[in-house]
N, CA, C and O of each residue as an XYZ file, in Angstrom:
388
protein
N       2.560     23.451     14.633
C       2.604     23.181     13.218
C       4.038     23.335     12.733
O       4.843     24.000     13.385
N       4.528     22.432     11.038
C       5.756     22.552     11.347
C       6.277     23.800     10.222
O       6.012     25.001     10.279
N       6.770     23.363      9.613
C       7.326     24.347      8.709
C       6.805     23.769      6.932
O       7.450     24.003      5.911
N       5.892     23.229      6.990
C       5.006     22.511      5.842
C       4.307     23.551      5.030
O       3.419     24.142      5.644
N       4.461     23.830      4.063
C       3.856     24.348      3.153
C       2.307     23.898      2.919
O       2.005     22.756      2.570
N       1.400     24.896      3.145
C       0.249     23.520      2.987
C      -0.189     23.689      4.561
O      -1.395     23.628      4.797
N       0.548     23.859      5.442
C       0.242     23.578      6.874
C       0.601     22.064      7.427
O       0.620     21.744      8.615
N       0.788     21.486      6.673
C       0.774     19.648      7.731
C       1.810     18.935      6.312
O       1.805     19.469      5.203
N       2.301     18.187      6.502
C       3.161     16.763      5.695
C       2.082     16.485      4.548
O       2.198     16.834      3.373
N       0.826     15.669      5.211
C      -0.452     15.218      4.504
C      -0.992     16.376      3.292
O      -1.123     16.029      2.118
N      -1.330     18.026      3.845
C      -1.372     18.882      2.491
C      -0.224     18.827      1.521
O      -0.259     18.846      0.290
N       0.929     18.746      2.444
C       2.154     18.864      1.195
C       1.922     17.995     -0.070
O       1.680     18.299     -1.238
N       2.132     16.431      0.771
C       1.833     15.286     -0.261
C       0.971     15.874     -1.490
O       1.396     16.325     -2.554
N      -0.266     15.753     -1.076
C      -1.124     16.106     -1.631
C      -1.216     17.036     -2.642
O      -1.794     16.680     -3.669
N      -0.650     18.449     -2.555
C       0.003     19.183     -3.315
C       1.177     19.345     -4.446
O       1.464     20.133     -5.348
N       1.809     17.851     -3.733
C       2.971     17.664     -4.836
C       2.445     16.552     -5.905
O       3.103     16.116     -6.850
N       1.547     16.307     -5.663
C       0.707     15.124     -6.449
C       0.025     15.975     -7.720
O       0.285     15.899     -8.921
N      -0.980     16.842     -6.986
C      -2.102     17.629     -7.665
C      -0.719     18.783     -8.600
O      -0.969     19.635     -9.453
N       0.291     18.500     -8.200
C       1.132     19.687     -8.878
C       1.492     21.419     -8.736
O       2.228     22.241     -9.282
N       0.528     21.373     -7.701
C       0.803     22.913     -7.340
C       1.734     23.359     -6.058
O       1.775     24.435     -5.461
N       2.576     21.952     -5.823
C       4.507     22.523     -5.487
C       5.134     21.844     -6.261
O       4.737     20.760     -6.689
N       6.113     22.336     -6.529
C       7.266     21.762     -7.798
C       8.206     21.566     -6.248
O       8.182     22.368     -5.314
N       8.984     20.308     -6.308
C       9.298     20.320     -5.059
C      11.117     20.007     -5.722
O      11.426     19.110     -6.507
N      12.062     21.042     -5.110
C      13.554     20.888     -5.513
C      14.618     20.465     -4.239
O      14.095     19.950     -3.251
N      15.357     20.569     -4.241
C      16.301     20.055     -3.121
C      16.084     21.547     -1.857
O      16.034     21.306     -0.651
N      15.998     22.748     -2.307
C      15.555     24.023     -1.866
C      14.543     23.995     -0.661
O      14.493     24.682      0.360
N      13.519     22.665     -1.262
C      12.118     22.651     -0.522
C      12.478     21.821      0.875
O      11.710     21.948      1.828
N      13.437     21.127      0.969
C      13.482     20.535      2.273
C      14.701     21.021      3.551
O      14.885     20.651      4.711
N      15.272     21.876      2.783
C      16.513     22.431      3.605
C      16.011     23.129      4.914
O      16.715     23.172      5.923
N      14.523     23.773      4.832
C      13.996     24.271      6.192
C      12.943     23.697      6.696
O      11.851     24.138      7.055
N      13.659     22.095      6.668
C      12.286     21.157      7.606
C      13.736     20.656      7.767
O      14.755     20.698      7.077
N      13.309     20.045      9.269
C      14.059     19.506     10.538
C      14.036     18.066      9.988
O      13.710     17.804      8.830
N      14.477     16.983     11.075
C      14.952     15.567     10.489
C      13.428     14.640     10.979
O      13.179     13.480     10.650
N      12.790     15.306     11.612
C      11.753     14.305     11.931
C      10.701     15.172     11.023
O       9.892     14.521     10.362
N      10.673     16.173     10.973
C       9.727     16.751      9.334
C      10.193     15.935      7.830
O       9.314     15.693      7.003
N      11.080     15.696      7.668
C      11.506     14.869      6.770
C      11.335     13.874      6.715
O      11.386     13.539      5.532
N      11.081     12.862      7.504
C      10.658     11.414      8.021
C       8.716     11.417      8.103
O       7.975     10.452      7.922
N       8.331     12.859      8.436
C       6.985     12.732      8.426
C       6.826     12.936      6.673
O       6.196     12.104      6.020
N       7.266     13.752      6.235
C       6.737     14.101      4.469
C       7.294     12.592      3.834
O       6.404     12.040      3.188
N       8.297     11.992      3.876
C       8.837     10.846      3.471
C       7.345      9.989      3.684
O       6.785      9.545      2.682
N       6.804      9.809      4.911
C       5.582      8.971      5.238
C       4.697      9.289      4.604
O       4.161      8.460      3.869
N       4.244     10.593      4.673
C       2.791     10.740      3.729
C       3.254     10.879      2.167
O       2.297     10.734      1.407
N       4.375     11.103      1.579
C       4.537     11.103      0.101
C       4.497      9.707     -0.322
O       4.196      9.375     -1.469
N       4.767      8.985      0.503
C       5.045      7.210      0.618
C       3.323      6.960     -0.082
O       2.954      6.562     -1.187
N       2.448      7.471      1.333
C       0.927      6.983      1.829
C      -0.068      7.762      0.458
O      -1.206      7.379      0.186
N       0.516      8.681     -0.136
C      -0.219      9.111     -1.188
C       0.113      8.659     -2.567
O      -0.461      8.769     -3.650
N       1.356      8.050     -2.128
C       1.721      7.421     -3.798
C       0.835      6.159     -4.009
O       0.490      5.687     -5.092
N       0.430      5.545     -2.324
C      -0.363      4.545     -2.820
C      -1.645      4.731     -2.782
O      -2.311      3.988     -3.503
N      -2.329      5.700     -1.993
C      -3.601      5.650     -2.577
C      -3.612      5.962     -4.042
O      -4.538      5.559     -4.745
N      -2.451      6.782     -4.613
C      -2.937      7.060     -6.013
C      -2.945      6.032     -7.146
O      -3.735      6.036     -8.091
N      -2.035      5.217     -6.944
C      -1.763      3.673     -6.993
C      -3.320      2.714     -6.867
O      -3.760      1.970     -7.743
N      -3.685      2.881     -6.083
C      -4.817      2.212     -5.729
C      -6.003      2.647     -6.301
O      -6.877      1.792     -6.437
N      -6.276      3.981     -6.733
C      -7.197      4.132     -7.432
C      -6.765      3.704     -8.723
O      -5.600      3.880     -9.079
N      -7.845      3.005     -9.645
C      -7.969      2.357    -10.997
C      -8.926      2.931    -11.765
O     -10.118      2.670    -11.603
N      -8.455      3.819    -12.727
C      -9.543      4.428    -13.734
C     -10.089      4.087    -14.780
O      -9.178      4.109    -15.607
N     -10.954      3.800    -15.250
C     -11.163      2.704    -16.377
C     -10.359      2.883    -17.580
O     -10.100      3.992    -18.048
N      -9.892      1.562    -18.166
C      -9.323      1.747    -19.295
C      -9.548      2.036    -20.507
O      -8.885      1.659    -21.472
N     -10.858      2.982    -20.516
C     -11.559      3.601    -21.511
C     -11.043      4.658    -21.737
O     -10.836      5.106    -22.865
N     -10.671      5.386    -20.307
C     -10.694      6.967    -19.854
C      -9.010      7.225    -19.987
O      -8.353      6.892    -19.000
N      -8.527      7.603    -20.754
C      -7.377      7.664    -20.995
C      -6.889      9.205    -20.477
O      -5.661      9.195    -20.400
N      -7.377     10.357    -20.146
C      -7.507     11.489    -19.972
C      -7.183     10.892    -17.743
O      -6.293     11.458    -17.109
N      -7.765     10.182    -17.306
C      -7.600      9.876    -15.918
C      -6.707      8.907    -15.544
O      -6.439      8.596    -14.383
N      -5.975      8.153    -17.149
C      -4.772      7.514    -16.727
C      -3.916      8.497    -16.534
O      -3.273      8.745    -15.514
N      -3.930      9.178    -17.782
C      -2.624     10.121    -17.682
C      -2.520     11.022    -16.893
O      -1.640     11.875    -17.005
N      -3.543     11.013    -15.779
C      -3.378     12.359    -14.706
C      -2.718     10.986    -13.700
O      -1.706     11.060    -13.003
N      -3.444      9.994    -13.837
C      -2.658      9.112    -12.477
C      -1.581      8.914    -12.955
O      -0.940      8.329    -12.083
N      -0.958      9.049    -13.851
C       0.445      8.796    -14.077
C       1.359      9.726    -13.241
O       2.166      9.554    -12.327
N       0.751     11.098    -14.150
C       1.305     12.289    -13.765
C       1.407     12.623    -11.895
O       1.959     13.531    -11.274
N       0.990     12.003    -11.660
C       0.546     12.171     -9.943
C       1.637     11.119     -9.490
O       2.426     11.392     -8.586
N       1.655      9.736    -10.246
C       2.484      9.242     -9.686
C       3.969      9.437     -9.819
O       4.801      9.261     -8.929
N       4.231      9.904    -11.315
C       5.446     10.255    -11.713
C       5.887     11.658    -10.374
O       6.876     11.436     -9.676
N       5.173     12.854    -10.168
C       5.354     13.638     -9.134
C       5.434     13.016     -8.008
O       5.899     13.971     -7.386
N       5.362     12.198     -7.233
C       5.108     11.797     -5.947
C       6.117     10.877     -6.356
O       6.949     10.928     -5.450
N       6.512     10.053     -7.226
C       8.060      9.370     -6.818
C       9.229     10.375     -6.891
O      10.033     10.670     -6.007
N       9.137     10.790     -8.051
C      10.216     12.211     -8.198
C      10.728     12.834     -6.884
O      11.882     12.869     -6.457
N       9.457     13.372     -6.285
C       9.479     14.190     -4.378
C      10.387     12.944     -4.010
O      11.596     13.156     -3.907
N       9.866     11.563     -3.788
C      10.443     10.705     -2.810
C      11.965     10.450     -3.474
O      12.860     10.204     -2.666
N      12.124     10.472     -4.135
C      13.662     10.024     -4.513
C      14.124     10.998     -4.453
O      15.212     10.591     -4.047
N      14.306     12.526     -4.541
C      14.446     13.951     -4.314
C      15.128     13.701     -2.830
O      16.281     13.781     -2.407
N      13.796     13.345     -2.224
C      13.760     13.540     -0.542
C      15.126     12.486      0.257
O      16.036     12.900      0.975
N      14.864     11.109     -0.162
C      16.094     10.298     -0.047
C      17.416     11.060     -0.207
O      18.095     11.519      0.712
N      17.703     11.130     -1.670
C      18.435     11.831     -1.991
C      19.249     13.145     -1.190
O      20.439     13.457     -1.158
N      18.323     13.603     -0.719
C      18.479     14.797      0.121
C      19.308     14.540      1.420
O      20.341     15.057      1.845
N      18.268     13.289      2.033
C      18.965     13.103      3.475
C      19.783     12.302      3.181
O      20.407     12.232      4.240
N      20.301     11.564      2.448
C      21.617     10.899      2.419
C      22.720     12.046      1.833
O      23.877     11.645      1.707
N      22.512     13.039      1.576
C      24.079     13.971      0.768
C      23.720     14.915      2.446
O      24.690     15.131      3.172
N      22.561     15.309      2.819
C      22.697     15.536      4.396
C      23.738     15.078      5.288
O      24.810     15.621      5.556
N      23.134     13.737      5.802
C      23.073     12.782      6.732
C      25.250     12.920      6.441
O      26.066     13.075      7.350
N      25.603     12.779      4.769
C      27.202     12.717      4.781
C      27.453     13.429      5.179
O      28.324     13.246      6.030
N      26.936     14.964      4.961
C      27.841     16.372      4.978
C      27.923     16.416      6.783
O      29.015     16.379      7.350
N      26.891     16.482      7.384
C      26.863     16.406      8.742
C      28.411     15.244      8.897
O      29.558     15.691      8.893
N      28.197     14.306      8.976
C      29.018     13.216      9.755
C      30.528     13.700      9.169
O      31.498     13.599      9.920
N      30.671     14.168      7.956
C      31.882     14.094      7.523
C      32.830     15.391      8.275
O      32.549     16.533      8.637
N      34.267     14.436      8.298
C      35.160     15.623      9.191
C      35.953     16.095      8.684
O      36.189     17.290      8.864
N      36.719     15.275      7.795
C      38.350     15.933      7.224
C      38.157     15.022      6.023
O      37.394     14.063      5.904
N      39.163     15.624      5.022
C      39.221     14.802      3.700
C      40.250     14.154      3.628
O      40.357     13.077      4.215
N      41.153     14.640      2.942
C      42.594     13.624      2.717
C      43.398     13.652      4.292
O      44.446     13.029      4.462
């Protein structure tokens, strides 16, 4: 198992959706580069099932939670990008001027 909060990538997702991880640049510094590529996949795979579910447009109380789910689950993914690209520089970079 890796270093997933939750136990697995798939609880994480899931958790950052439902809202009970607030997820900051903090949250990925002690997952490895292929843990990062797995949470990247399932935050991906849960944005669209949440996407995919359609709540009637009566129920305005179950839009605004699918919003809220989706607004959290892009937030994580652009977070996460974010992350491994100021990574991915700091690693490669050698000297400045």
């Amino acid at each position: 198992m890796g270093n997933f909060p939750g136990g697995s990538a798939y609880a994480m997702a899931k958790d950052i959706a439902e809202g009970y991880l607030l997820v900051t640049e903090r949250t990925f510094v002690r997952l490895a580069v292929a843990e990062l590529d797995q949470l990247g996949f399932e935050i991906d795979r849960a944005l669209r099932d949440v996407r995919g579910a359609q709540p009637a447009l009566e129920d305005l109380a179950a839009i605004q939670q699918r919003n809220r789910k989706i607004q959290r689950l892009t937030a994580a993914l652009s977070m996460l990008r974010g992350y491994r690209l100021r990574s991915r520089r700091g690693r490669a970079g050698g000297g400045g001027a």
